[in-house]
C-alpha positions as a Markdown table, in Angstrom:
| # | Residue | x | y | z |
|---|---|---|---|---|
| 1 | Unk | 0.0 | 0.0 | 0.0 |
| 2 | Unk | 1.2 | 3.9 | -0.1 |
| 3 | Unk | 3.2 | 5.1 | 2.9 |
| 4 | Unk | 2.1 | 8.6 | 3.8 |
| 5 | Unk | 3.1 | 11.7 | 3.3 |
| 6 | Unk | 7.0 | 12.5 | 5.1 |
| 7 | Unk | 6.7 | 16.3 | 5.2 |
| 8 | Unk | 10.5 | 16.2 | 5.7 |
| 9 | Unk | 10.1 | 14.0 | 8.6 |
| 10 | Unk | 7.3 | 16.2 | 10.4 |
| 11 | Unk | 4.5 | 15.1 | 12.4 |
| 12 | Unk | 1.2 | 17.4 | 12.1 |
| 13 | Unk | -1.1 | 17.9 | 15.4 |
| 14 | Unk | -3.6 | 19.4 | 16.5 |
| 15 | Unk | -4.7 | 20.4 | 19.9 |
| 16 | Unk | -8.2 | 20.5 | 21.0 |
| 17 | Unk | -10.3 | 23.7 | 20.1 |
| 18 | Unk | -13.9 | 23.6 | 21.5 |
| 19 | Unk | -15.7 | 20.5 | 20.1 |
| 20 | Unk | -13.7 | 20.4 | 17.0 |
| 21 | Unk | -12.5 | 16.9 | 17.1 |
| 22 | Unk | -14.0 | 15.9 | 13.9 |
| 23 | Unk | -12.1 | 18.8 | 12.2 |
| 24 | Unk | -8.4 | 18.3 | 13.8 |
| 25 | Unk | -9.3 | 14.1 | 13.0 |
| 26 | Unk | -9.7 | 15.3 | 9.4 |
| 27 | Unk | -6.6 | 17.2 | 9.0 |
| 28 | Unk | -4.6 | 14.8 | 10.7 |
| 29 | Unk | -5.4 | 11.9 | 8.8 |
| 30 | Unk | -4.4 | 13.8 | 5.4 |
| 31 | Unk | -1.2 | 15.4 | 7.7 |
| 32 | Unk | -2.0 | 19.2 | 7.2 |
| 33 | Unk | -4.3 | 22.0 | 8.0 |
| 34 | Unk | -6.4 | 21.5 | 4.9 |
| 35 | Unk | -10.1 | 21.8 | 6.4 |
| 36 | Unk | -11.2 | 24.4 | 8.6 |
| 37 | Unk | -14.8 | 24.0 | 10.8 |
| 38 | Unk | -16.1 | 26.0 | 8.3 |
| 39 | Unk | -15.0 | 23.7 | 5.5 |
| 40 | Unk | -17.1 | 21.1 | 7.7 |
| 41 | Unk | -20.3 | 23.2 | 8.6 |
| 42 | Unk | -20.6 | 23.9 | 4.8 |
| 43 | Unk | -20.4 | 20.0 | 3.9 |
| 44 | Unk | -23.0 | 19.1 | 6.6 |
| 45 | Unk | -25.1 | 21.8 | 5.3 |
| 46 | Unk | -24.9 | 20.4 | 1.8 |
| 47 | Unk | -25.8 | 16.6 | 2.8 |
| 48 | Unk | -28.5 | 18.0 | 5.5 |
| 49 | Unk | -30.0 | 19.8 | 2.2 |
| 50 | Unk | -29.6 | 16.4 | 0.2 |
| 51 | Unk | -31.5 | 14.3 | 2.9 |
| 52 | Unk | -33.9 | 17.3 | 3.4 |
| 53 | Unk | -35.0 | 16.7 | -0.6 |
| 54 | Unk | -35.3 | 12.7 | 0.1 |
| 55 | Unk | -37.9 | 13.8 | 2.8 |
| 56 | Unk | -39.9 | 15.6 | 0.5 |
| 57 | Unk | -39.3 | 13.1 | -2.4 |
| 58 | Unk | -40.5 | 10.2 | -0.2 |
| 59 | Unk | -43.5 | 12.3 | 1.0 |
| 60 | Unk | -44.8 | 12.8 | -2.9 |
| 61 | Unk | -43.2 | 15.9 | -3.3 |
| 62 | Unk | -45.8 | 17.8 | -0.8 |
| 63 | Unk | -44.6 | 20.5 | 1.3 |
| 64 | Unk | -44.7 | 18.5 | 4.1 |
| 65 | Unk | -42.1 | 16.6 | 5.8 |
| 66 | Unk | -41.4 | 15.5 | 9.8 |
| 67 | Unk | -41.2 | 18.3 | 12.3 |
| 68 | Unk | -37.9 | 17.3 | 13.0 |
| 69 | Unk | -36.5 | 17.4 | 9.4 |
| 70 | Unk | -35.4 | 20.8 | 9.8 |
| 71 | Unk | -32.6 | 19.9 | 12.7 |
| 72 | Unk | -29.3 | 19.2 | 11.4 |
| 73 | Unk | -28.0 | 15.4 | 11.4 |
| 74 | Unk | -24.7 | 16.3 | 10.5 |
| 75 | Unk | -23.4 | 19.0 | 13.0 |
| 76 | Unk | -24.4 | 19.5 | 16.5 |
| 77 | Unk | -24.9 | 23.1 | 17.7 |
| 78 | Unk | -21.9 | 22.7 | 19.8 |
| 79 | Unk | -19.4 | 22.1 | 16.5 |
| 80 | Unk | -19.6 | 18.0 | 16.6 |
| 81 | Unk | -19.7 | 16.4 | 13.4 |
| 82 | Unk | -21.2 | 13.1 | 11.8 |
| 83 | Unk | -19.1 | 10.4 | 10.0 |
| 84 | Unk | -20.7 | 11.2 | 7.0 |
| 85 | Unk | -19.2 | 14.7 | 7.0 |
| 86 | Unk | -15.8 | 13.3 | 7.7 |
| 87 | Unk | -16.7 | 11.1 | 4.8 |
| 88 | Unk | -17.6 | 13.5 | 2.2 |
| 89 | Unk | -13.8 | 15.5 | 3.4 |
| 90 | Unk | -11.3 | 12.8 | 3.2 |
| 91 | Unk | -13.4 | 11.9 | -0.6 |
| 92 | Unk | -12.4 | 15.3 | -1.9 |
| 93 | Unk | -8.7 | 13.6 | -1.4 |
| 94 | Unk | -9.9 | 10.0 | -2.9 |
| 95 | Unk | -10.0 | 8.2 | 0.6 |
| 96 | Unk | -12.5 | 6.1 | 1.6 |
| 97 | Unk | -13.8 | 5.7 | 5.3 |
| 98 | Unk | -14.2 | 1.6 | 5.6 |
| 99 | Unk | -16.0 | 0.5 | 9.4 |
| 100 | Unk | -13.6 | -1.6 | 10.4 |
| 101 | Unk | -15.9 | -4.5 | 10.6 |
| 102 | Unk | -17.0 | -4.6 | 7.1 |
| 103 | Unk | -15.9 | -7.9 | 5.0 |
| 104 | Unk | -13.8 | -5.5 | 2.8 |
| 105 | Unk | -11.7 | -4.6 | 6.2 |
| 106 | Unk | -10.4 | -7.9 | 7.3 |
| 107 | Unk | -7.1 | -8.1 | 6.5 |
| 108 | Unk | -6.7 | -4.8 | 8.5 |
| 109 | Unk | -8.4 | -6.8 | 11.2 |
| 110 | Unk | -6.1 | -9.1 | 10.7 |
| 111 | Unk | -2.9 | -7.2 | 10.3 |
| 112 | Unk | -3.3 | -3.0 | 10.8 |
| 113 | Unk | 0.0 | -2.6 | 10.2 |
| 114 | Unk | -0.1 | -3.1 | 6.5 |
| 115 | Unk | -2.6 | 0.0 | 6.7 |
| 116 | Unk | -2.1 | 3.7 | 6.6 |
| 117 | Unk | -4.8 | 5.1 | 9.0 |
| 118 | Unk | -8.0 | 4.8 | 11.3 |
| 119 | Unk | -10.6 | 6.8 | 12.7 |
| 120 | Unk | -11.9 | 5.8 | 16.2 |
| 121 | Unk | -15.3 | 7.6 | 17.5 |
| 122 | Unk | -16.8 | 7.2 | 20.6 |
| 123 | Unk | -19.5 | 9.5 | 21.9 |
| 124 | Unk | -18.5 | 13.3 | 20.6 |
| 125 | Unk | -15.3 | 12.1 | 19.9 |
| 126 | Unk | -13.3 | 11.5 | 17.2 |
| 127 | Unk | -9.3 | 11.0 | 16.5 |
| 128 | Unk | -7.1 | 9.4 | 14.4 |
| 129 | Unk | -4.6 | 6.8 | 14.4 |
| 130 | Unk | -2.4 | 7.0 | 11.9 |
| 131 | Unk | 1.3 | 5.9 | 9.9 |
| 132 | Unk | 3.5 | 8.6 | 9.1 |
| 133 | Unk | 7.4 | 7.1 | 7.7 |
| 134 | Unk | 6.5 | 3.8 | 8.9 |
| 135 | Unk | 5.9 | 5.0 | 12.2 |
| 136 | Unk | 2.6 | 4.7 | 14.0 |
| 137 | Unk | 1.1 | 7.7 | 16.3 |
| 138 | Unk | -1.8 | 8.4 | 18.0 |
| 139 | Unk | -3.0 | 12.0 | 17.6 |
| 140 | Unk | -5.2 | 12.6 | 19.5 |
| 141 | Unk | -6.4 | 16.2 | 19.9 |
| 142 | Unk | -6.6 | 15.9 | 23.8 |
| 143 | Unk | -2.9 | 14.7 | 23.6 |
| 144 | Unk | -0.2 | 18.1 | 23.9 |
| 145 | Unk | 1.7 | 16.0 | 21.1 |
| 146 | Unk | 1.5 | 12.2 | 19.2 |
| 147 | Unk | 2.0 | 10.2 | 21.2 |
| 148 | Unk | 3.8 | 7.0 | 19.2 |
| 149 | Unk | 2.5 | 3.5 | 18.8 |
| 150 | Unk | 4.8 | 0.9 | 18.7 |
| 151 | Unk | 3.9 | -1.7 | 15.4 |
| 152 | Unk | 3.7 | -4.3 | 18.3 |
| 153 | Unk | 0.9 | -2.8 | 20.2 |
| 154 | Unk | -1.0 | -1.4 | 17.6 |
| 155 | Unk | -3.0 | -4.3 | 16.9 |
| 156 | Unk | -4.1 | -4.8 | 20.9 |
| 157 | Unk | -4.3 | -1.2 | 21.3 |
| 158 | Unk | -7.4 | -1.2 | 18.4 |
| 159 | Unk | -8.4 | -4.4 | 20.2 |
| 160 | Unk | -9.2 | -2.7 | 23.5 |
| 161 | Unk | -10.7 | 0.6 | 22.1 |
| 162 | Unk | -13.4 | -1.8 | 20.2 |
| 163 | Unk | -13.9 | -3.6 | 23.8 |
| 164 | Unk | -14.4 | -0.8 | 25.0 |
| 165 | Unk | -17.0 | 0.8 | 22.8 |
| 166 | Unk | -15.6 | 2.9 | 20.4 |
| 167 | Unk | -16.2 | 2.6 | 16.5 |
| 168 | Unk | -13.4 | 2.5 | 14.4 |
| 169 | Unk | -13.1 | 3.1 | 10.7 |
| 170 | Unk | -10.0 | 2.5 | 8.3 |
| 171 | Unk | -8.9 | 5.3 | 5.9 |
| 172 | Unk | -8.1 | 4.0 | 2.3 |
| 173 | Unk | -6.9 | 5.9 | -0.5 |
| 174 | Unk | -4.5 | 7.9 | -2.0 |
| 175 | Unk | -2.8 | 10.0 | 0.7 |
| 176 | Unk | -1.5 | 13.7 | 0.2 |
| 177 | Unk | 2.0 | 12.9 | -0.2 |
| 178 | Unk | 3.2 | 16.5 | 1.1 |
| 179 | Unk | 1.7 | 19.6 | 2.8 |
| 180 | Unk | 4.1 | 22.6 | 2.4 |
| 181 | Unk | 4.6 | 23.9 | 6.0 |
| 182 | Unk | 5.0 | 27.3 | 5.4 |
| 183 | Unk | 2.3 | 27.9 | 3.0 |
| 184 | Unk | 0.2 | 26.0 | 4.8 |
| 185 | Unk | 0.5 | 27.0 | 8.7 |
| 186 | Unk | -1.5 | 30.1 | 8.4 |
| 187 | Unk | -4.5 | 28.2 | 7.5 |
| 188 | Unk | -6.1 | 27.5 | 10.9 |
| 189 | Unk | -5.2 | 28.1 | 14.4 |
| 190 | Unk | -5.0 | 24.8 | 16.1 |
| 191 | Unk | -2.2 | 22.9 | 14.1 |
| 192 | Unk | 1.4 | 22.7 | 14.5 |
| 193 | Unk | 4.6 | 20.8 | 13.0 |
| 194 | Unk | 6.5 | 18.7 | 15.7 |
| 195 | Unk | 9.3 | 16.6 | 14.9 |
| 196 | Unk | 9.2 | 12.5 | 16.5 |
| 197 | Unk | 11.9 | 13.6 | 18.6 |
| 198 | Unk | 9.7 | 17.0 | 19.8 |
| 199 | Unk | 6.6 | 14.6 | 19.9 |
| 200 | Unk | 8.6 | 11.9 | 22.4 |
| 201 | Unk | 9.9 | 14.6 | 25.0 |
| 202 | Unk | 6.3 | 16.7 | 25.2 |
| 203 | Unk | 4.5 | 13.3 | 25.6 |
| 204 | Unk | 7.4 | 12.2 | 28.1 |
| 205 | Unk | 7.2 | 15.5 | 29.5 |
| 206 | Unk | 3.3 | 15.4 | 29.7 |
| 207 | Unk | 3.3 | 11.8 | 31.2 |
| 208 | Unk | 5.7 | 12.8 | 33.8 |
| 209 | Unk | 4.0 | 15.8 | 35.4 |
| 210 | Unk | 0.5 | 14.7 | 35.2 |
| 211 | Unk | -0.9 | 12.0 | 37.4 |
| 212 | Unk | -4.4 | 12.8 | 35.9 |
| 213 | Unk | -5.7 | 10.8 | 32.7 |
| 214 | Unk | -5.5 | 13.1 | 29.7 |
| 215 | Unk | -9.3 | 13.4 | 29.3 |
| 216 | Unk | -11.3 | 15.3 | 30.9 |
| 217 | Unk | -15.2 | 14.2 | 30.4 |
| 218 | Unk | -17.2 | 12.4 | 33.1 |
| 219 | Unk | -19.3 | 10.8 | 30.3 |
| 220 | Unk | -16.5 | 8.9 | 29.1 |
| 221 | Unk | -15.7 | 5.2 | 29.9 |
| 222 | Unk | -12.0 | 4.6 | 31.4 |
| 223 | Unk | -10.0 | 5.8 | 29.1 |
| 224 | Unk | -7.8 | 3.1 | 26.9 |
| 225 | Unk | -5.4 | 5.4 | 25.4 |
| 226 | Unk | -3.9 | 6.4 | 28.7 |
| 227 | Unk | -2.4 | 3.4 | 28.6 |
| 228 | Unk | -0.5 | 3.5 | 25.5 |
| 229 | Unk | 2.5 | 4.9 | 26.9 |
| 230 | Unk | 2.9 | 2.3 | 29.8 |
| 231 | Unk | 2.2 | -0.7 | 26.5 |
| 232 | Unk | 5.0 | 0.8 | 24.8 |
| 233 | Unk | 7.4 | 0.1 | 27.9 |
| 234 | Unk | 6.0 | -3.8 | 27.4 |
| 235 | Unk | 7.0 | -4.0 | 24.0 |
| 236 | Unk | 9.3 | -7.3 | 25.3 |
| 237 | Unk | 6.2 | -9.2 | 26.0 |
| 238 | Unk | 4.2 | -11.8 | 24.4 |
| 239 | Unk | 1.1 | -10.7 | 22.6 |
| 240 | Unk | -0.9 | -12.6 | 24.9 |
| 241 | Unk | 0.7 | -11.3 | 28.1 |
| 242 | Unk | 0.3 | -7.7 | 26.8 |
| 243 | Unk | -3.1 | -8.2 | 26.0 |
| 244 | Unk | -4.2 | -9.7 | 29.4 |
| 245 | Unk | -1.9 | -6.7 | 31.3 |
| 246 | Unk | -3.8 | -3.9 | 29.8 |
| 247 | Unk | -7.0 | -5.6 | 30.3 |
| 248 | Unk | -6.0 | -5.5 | 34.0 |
| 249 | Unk | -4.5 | -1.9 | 34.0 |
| 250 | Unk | -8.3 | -1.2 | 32.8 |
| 251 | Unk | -10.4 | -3.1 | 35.0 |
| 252 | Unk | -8.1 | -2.0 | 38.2 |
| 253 | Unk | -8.3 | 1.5 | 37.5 |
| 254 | Unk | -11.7 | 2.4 | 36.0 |
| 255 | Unk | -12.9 | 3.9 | 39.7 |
| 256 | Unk | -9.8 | 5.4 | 40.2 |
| 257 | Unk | -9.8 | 7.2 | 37.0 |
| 258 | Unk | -13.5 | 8.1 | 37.0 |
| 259 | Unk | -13.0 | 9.8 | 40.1 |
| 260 | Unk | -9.9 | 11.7 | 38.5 |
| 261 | Unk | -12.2 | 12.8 | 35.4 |
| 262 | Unk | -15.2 | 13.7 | 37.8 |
| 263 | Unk | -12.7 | 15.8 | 39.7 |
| 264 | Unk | -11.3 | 17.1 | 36.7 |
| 265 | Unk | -14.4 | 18.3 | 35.7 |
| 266 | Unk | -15.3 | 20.0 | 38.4 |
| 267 | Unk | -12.8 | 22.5 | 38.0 |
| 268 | Unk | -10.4 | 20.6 | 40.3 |
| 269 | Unk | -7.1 | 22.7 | 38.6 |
| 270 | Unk | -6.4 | 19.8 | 35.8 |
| 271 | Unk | -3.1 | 21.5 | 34.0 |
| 272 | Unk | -4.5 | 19.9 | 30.7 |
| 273 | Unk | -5.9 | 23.3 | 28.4 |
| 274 | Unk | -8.1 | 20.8 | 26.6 |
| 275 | Unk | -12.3 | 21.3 | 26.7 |
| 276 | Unk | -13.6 | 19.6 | 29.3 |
| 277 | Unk | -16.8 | 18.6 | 26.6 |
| 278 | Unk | -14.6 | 16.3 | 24.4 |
């Protein structure tokens, strides 16, 4: 399959802005600021209008249609976006968004490291995980940088989001192969160019200073992906072994961390400058 893009060896992130997640998944999957929320808002406009139509089609044409036709299915009021939105973006770049537990997925069931990206959703959430120079990252927008993946934990890391409810979706396609960085910064606020080495030593950094899970909404399960960092540190152990340790890294610390994110919440002085709604 195609590597992505190298961007001379950069890594583009975004942190979270509001409930822009769908947005910084987007860009971060094609590895450059190329869709703003506005970009978004006017797609889900333009496939709210389409389904609008269908209403009216499949009501004989009258004037008609369900009360509730005139709410928006693809974008919340607070900024959160549907799949099909993210959908209709990554087509304008020839990708295709693939659930990841459609027949046509299975060998990246199988084996995700022959693959070049995924989207994972849960609730209002989305972020991408994704292979830049053969090198897996998680980027996360409620991460301060990428935090990397190592090829051996990817497949158990997917594993346990699925277990633990989220929806994933594989990206196919033909990949931008380069975003210039300094035409390109300009066009939002949120993004920024790290190299792996600048990515490592924030995350290390990051996991060093903060006791707190990186998330920060009470609605959310236990998180999985705080756990990455600690799976890379296994990365000597069997399959097996790893699998059954992070399952008990979970299950031991679900209260503790649900107190931490109720706590958070509450305004309890998380040093995290992430939106508490994601």
């Amino acid at each position: 399959m195609e590597e992505g893009p190298s961007n001379g060896g950069m890594l583009y992130h975004e942190v979270q802005e509001s409930k822009l997640c769908a947005v910084h998944c987007v860009n971060t999957v094609l590895q450059g600021p190329f869709f703003s929320e506005f970009d978004l808002a006017a797609l889900a406009s333009d496939l709210d209008r389409k389904e609008r139509q269908m209403l009216l089609e499949g009501h004989g044409g009258g004037d008609t249609v369900p009360i509730d036709s005139e709410e928006s299915h693809n974008v919340s009021m607070d900024g959160d976006f549907s799949i099909q939105v993210l959908e209709k973006a990554l087509e304008v770049w020839d990708l295709q968004v693939i659930p990841l537990n459609c027949p046509v997925a299975e060998p990246a069931q199988i084996d995700p490291q022959l693959e070049n990206a995924f989207i994972c959703h849960l609730q209002d959430h989305w972020f991408c995980i994704r292979k830049v120079d053969t090198e897996w990252y998680n980027f996360d927008s409620l991460y301060a940088a990428p935090e990397h993946l190592s090829k051996f934990y990817l497949s158990a890391y997917l594993d346990t989001l699925k277990g633990f409810g989220w929806s994933i979706f594989l990206v196919r396609g033909n990949f931008p192969k380069e975003c210039p960085i300094s035409s390109s910064e300009a066009l939002n606020g949120f993004g920024q160019w790290l190299s792996p080495e600048d990515a490592q030593r924030i995350t290390k950094s990051c996991n060093s200073t903060q006791a707190t899970p990186h998330r920060t909404n009470p609605q959310q399960p236990s998180d999985p992906t705080q756990f990455a960092g600690e799976a890379e540190r296994l990365s000597d152990m069997e399959e097996k072994d790893l699998n059954a340790a992070i399952a008990a890294s979970l299950l031991d610390s679900a209260s503790v961390a649900a107190g931490l994110l109720n706590s958070a919440a509450a305004g309890s002085g998380s040093q995290v400058p992430q939106d508490s709604n994601q």
